[in-house]
N, C-alpha and C positions, 0 to 999 in steps of 0.2 A: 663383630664382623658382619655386613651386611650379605645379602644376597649374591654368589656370583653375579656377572654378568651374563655369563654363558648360557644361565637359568632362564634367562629373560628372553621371549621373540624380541625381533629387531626394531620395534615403536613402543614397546613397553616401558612404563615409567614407575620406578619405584617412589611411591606418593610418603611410606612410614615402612620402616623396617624396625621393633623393639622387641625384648625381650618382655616375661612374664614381669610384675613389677615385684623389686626384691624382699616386700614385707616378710614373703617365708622366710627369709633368712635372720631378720629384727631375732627371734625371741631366739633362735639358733644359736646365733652369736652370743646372747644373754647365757644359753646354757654352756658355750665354750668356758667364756670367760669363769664361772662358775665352778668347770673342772677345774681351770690353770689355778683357779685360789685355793682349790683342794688339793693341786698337786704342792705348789707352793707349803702351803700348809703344813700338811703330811712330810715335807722334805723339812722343813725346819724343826717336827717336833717331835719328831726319830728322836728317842735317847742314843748317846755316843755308844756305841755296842760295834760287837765284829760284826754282826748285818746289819750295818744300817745302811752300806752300800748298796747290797744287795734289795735291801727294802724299799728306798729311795728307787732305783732302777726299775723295781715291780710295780711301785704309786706310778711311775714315770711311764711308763710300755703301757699298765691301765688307763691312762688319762689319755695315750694317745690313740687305744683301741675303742674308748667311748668317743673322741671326737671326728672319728671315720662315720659312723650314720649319722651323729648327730648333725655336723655340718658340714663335712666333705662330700657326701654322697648326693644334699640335698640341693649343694653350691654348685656342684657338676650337672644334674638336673636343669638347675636357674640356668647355667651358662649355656648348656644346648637347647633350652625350649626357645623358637621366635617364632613371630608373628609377621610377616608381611605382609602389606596392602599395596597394587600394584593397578597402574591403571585399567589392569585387565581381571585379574584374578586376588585372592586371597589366600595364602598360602603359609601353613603352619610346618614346622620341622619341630622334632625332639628326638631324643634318645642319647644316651652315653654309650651304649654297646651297640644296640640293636637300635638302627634309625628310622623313624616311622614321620612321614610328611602326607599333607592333604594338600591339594589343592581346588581351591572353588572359585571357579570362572564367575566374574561379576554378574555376568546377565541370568547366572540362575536362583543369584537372592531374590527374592520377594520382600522379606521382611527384617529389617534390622531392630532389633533389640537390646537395652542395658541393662544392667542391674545391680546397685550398690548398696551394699549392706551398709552399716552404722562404722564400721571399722574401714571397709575402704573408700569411704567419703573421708575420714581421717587420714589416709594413704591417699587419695586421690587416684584410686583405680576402681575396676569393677570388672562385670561381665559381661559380656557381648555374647547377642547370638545371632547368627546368620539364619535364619529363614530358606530354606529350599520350596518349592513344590512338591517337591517329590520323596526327601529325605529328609529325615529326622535334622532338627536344626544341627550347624557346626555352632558348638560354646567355646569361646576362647575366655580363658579365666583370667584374673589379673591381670588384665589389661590397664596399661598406665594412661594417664588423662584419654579414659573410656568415652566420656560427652564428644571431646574433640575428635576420635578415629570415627565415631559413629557421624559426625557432618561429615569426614570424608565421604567414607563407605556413602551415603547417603549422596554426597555429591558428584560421588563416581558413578551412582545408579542411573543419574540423570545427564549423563553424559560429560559433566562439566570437567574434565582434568585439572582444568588453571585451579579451577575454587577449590579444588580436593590438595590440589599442591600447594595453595594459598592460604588454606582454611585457620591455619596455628601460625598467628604471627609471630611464636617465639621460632621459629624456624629460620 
C-alpha cells in the first residue's frame, strides 16, 4: 500500500515507496515449515489410543502457539515498516499497535551513506544512513536495491527530480 495522497503537499512526488526487504522472514518461514513437519509427525505417530485425539489437538494448538512469534508477529512487523522517498522529504512509518513515523525534509541531509554486509549483497539490500547536521543520522535497515535509492536520495539533493524518478530503469 503506498503513501496516501493526502500525506503528500500539493507538488510532491513520490520518487520510491518500499517496504524493509523480506530476508527476515527467509529463515522464519524455514522454522514454520519445520513445526508443520513436527506437527505432521507427531499426528501420525500417536499410537491408536482414547487420547490420541486429544493429543493430536495439544501437538496441533502448540504448533500453532509457536508459529505466532516465530512468524506472524515478525510478517506483521515486515508489512507495516516503509520507507518513502518523496521529492521533498524521506519518510519512515512502522508499528502494529502503536505507530511511530519520522519524517526528514531533503534539504536537511548532508550526508548519504550505505552499508552492505556479506549476506545483503546476497539479498541485494543494505543500510542507508541519512546524515543530519544536527541529528544523530536516520538508519533505515534493509533497504532493497540500497545503491539505486542512494542515487535517488543523492539526486534529489541536487535538485534533479526527473533523474531521481528516472534513476531505476526497471521502473
Amino acid at each position: 500500500m503506498a503513501l496516501p495522497q493526502k500525506l503528500l503537499s500539493k507538488d510532491e512526488i513520490v520518487v520510491r515507496h518500499m517496504r524493509t526487504h523480506p530476508k527476515i522472514l527467509l529463515w522464519r518461514s524455514l522454522v514454520v515449515i519445520a513445526l508443520l513437519a513436527v506437527g505432521v509427525v507427531a499426528s501420525i505417530l500417536f499410537p491408536d489410543a482414547n487420547w490420541r485425539t486429544g493429543a493430536v489437538i495439544a501437538v496441533w494448538v502448540l504448533v500453532v502457539i509457536a508459529v505466532m512469534p516465530a512468524f506472524v508477529v515478525p510478517w506483521l512487523r515486515w508489512m507495516t515498516t516503509t520507507y518513502t522517498v518523496t521529492s521533498k522529504r524521506v519518510i519512515t512509518r512502522s508499528g502494529i499497535i502503536n505507530k511511530t513515523g519520522h519524517d526528514l525534509p531533503l534539504s536537511r541531509i548532508s550526508d548519504v551513506q550505505q552499508e552492505r554486509t556479506i549476506t545483503d549483497r546476497m539479498f541485494g539490500c543494505g543500510s542507508l544512513s541519512l546524515q543530519t547536521s544536527a541529528d544523530e543520522p536516520l538508519v533505515l535497515v534493509d533497504v532493497p536495491d540500497v545503491e539505486m535509492v542512494q542515487v535517488e536520495i543523492s539526486n534529489l539533493l541536487f535538485h534533479d527530480v526527473e533523474g531521481a524518478v528516472n534513476a531505476d530503469p526497471d521502473d
